[in-house]
N, C-alpha and C positions, 0 to 999 in steps of 0.2 A: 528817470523813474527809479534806476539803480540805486541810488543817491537817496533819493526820498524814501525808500522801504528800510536802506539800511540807517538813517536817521530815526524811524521811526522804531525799529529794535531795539537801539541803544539810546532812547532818550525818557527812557523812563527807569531809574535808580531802584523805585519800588521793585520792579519785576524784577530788575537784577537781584536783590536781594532775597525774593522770596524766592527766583531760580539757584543761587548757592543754596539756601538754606533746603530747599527740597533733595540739591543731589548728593550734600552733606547729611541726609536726617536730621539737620539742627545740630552738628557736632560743632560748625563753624563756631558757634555763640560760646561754643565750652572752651575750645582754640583760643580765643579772644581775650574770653577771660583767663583764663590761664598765661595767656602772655602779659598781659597785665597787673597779675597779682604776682607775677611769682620771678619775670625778668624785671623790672621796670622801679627806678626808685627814686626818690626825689633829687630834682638837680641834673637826670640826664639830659642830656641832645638825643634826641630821637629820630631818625628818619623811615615814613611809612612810603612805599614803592606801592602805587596805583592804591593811595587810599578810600577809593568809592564814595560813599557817604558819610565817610567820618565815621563811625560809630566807634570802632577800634582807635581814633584817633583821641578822641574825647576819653575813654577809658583808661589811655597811656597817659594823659595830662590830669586826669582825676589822681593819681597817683604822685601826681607830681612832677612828673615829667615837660620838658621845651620837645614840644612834637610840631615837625615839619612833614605835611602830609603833599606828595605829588600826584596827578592824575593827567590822563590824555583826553579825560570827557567832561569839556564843560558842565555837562547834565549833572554827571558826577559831582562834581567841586561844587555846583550850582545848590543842590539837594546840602552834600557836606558845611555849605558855609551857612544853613540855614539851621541844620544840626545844633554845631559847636554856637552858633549864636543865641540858641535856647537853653546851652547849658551855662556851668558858671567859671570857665574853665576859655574865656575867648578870648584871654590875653595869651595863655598856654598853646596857642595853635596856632600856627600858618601855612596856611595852604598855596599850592603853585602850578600851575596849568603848565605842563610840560613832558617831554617824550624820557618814558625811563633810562633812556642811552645817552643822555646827555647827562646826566648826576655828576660825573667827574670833571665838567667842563665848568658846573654852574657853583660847586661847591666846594671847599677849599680840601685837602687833604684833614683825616686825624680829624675831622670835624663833629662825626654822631658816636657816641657810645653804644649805641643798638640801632640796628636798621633792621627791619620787618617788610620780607614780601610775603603778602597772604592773598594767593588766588590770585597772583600777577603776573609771579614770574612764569607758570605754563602756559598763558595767552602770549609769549613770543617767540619767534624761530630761535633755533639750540643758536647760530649762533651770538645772536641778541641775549640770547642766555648769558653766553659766554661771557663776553665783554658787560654789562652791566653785573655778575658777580666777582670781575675783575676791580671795575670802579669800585664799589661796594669796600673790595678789599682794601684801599687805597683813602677812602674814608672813615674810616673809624679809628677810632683812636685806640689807645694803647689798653689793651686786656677788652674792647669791646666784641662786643657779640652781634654776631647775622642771624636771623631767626627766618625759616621759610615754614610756611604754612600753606600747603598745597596736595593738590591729587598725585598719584604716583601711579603705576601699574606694578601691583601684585611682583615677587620676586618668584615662586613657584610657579609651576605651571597648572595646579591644584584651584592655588589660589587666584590665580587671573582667569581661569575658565568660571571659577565662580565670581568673581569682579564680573567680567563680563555678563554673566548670566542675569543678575540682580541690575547692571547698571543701567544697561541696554530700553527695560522699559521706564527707570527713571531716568534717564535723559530723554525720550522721547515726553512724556508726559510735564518735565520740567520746561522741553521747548513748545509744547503745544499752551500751557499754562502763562508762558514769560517771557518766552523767546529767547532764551539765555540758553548756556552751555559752558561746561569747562571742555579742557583737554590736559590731559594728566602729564606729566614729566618722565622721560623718561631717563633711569640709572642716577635718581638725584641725588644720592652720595659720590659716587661715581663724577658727578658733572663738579661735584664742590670741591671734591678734592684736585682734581686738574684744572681747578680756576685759584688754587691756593689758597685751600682752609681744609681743615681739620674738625669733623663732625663729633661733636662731644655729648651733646643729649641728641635721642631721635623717641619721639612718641608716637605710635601710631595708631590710625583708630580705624573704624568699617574695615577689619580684614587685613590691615595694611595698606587699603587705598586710602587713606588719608594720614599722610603726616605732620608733625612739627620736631624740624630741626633746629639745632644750634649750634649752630656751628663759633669758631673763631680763626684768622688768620695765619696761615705755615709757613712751608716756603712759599718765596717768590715765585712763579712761573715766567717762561718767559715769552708771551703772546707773541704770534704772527699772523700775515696775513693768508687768508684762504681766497681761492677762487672756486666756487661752488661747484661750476661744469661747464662745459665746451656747448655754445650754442651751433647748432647748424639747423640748415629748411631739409625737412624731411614730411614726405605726402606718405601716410600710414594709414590704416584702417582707424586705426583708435585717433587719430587726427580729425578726421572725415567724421566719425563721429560726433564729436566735441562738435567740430564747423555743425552739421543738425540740430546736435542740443541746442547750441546758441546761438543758432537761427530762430530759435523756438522758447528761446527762457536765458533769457539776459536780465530780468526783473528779481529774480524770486532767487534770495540764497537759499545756501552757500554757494559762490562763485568760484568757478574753478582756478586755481592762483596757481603761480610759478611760485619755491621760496624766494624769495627776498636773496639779496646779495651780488658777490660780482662775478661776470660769467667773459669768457672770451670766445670772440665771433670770430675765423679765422686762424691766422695768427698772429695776435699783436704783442709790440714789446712794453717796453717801458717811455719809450715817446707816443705809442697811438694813442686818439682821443679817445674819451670818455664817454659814454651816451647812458644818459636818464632815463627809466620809463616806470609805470608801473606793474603790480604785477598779477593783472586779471589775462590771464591764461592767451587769449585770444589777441591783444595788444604787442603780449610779448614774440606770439609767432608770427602774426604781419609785419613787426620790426624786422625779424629774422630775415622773412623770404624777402624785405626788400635790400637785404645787406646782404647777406650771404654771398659767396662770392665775389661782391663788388669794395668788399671794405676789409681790412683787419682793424679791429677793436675793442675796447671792454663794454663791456653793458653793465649797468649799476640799475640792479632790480631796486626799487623800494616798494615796503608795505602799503601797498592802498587799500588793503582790506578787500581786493580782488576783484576792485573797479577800475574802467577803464581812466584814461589818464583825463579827458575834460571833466567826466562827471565828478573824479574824484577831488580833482584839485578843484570844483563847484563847490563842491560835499564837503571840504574841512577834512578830507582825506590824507592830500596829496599837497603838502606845505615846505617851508622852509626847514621845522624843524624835522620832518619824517626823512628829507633828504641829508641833513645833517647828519642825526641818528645812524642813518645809511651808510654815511661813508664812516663815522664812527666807528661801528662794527666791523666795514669790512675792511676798515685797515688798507684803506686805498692809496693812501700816499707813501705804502711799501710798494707797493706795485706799479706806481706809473710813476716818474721825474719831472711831472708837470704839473700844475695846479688849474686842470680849467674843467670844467663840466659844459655838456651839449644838452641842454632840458628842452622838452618839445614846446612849440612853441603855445601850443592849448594848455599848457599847465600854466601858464603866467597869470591868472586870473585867481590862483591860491598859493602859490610858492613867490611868494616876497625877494626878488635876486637882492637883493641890498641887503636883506636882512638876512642872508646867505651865507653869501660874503663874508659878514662882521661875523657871523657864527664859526663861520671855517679855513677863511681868507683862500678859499677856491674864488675863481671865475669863473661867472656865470654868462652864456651864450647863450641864446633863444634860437634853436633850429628850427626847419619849417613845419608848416601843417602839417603834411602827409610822409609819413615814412619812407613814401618811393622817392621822395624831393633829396634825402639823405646823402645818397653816393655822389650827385651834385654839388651837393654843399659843402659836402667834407673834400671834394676835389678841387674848390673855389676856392678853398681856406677860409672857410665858414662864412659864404658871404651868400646873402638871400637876393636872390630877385623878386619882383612886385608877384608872379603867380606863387611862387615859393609860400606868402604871406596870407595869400587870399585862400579864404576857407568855401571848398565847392559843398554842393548838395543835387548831383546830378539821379539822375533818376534811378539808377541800379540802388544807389546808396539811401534812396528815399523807400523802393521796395522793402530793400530789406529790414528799414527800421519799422514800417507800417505791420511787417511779419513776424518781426518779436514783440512789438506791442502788442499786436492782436491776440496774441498767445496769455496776455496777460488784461488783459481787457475784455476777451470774447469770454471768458472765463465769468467775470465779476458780470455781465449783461446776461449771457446765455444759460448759464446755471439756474437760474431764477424762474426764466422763461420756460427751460424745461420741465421745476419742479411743478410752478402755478398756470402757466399758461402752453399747457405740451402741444395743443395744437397751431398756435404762431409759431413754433422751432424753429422751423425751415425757415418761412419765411422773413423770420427776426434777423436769421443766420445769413441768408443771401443778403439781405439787405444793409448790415452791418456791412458784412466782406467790400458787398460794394460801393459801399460809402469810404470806406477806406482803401479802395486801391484809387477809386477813383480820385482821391484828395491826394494821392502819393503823384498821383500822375500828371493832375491840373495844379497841384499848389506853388508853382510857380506864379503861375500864371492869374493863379487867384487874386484878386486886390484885399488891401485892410495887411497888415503885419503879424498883429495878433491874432491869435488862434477864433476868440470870439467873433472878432471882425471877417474873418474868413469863412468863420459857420453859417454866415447869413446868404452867401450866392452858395453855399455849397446845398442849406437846408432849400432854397429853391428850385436847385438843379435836383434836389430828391423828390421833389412836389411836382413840378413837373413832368420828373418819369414817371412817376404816381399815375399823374393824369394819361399817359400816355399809357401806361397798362391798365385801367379802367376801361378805355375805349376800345381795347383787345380782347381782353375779357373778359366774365363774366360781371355783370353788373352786382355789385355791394349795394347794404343798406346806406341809408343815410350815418346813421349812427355808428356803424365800421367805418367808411370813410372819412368822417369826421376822426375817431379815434387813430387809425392810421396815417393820417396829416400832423397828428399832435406827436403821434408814433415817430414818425419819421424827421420832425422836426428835432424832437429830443436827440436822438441819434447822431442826428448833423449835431448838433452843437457839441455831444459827450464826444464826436469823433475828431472836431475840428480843433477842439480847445485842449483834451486832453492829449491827441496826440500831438500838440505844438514841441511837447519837449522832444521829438525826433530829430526837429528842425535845428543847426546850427544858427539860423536867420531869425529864431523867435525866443523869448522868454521862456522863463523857467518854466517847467511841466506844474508846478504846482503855485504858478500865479493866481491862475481864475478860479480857483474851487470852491471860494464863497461867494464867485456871480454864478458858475454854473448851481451849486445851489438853490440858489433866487429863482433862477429860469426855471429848473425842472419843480418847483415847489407852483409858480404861477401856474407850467403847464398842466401839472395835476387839478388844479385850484379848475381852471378851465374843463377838464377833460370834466371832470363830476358836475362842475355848476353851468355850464352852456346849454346841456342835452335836458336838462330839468328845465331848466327856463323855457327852452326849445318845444318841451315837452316831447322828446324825440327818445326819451326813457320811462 
């Protein structure tokens, strides 16, 4: 479901655009232009970093300019290629589906005369910053120019009490409108100049939270690599917490993340292995407590956007090039004398190891399911056995997936119920709950795969109990009972099929949403036209 919610924020272009445009007041459009008109001349190489929809890409090529525009969101490039192909300007543009931190791998030195990040470069960790304003430097050619066009935080302490004060209810009202969000940079002269360049124009707008620099090329710097921090297992109050939260809201970002990068468990040297994961908060410390102590090694965070490692490598999260990228940045092969990477083995369903490989000429290893299988494997010398392989779904683990669903599903059911029908609450609310523990409990045991097929003994084992609380208590009308079989049928099925995505052993949570549909459109179709016919209304 993680997956599917954070798919659904980012796949509409529109909303992104009208969320800059609202937490910019429309300055972005003046930015744009202005880069346009006033850097941009006929005959450059252009490169735009995370071009969105094109709109600035088409305005650099209207000028004349060969614009290469990159992005990490199909959505993006998808909306962008429809753009440039309505304007007259789509021999002038090429667009490229790919992760910002690979630019130096993918494109030759001295190659763009201006390269443009607007609203890119603060969506990555500083030091993804880092290393792709290194690339950057390393691409442009002789006397060309970097242009950053992005949020900053205020340099006075005047001006960021007021930054904050204004910004506050327009990022709230931008994510309730769009679902979109910036996050500002911080020290961005500061960050250019210790990536080797030299800031020549800076224009700033709203107060100083909105810039555009320009920088050019200085000295060379001489990169290294960083290790972020010393993982260890530590039980804390603010730990315990988080364990609640996310017993309780694993659906609904922002998702609590680790940064991104590489951290050492132990103490490892420059022979200990490597291990992958990603970096949704709760992933990273079940790795921990099952190594700790039992291993010295590196842990190589990647960006999943703060999802766990299957959903995300499900999700177009968690791929070959994000892990790439990853080591990219952190400059792994100053740090270890090896070349082999340990990636979980639930990630291989979106991380391409061949096409890894040819990206980075590491070696790529598929370690086991479960985290605690680790200190085993790596004392094997990386070799699995058949339970190592096999993915369980025992009952604790079933609990607790039916207890963060419900946190996000009792919500979409029972809100409704409470506004229009307050007096079924209760009973809507027990009946829910126990439709799904009990499905946490027998769904083994259930027959049928999919979640549909499973709704049909689970919706008669509710009918059933039905029946078997009518003869206890108090006698209903016709017309209640009837409604409450139709009641409790729906419920089996929203409970059976939607929570399938809990399941390792079932299909995607968002497979059946156009039969479940069908179903609850019949049972309404029913619930109004039976009791008419019936004459029972």
């Amino acid at each position: 479901m993680a997956t599917v919610l954070m798919k659904w924020l980012e796949t509409s272009p529109q909303k992104y655009q009208r969320g800059i445009h609202l937490l910019t007041l429309g300055r972005i459009a003046r930015i744009h232009r202005r880069i346009a008109s006033e850097y941009v001349r006929p005959g450059m190489q252009v490169l735009e970093i995370g071009c969105g929809t094109g709109s600035l890409c088409v305005q650099m090529a209207q000028q004349g300019a060969q614009v290469t525009g990159i992005d990490l969101s199909p959505q993006m490039l998808g909306e962008a290629s429809q753009q440039i192909a309505r304007s007259e300007v789509v021999d002038q543009v090429s667009l490229k589906l790919m992760d910002a931190a690979l630019v130096g791998e993918v494109f030759p030195p001295g190659q763009f005369d201006l390269i443009v990040a607007s609203f890119s470069l603060s969506e990555m960790p500083r030091a993804q910053q880092q290393y792709l304003l290194l690339a950057c430097r390393d691409l442009l050619a002789e006397g060309g120019t970097l242009l950053i066009a992005d949020e900053v935080r205020p340099k006075s302490l005047a001006a960021r009490m007021l930054y904050q004060l204004v910004r506050l209810p327009m990022q709230l009202l931008t994510w309730l409108l769009t679902r979109t969000t910036t996050h500002p940079i911080d020290e961005a002269e500061d960050l250019l100049r210790r990536t080797g360049f030299r800031v020549d124009q800076a224009a700033a707008y709203l107060g100083g939270s909105l810039v555009l620099l320009a920088a050019q090329p200085g000295a060379a710097p001489r990169p290294a690599a960083v290790v972020i921090g010393h993982l260890e297992h530590r039980v804390t109050l603010k730990t315990r917490l988080k364990d609640v939260l996310l017993l309780f809201n694993r659906l609904i970002p922002p998702y609590p993340k680790v940064q991104p990068g590489v951290y050492s468990l132990g103490r490892p040297d420059a022979q200990s292995p490597v291990v992958v994961t990603g970096n949704f908060d709760l992933t990273v410390r079940r790795l921990v407590k099952a190594l700790d102590g039992c291993a010295d090694l590196w842990v190589l965070v990647v960006d999943t956007a703060g999802i766990n490692v299957w959903c995300a490598a499900g999700g177009g999260f968690f791929t070959a090039e994000k892990v790439a990228a990853a080591l990219r940045v952190s400059r792994l092969d100053q740090i270890v004398s090896h070349h082999a990477l340990i990636l979980p083995q639930l990630a291989a369903c979106g991380v391409d190891g061949w096409k890894l490989r040819s990206l980075t000429g590491w070696g790529v290893y598929w370690g086991p399911v479960e985290a605690e299988d680790l200190p085993a494997y790596l004392s094997s010398g990386r070799k699995k056995d058949a339970a190592m392989r096999q993915v369980e779904f025992p009952l604790r683990s079933r609990l607790e997936m039916v207890t963060v669903t419900l946190s996000f599903y009792a919500l979409v059911i029972l809100l409704p119920v409470l506004v229009f029908w307050r007096p079924r609450f209760w009973p809507v609310t027990f009946s829910l709950l126990g439709l799904a523990y009990v499905y946490a409990v027998v769904h083994p045991q259930m027959p049928g795969r999919d979640g549909l097929e499973k709704s049909i003994p689970l919706a008669l084992c509710s009918l059933a109990g039905f029946w078997v609380y009518l003869q206890w208590a108090a006698p209903m009308g016709v017309l209640s009972v009837f409604g409450w079989a139709l009641g409790l049928t729906g419920l089996s099925v929203f409970t059976a099929a939607e929570m399938q995505g809990m399941s390792p052993h079932m299909r995607g949570e968002q497979a059946n949403w156009l039969i479940e549909a069908v179903i609850f459109v019949v049972l309404g179709l029913v619930y109004w036209v039976v009791p008419l016919l019936a004459g029972w209304r």
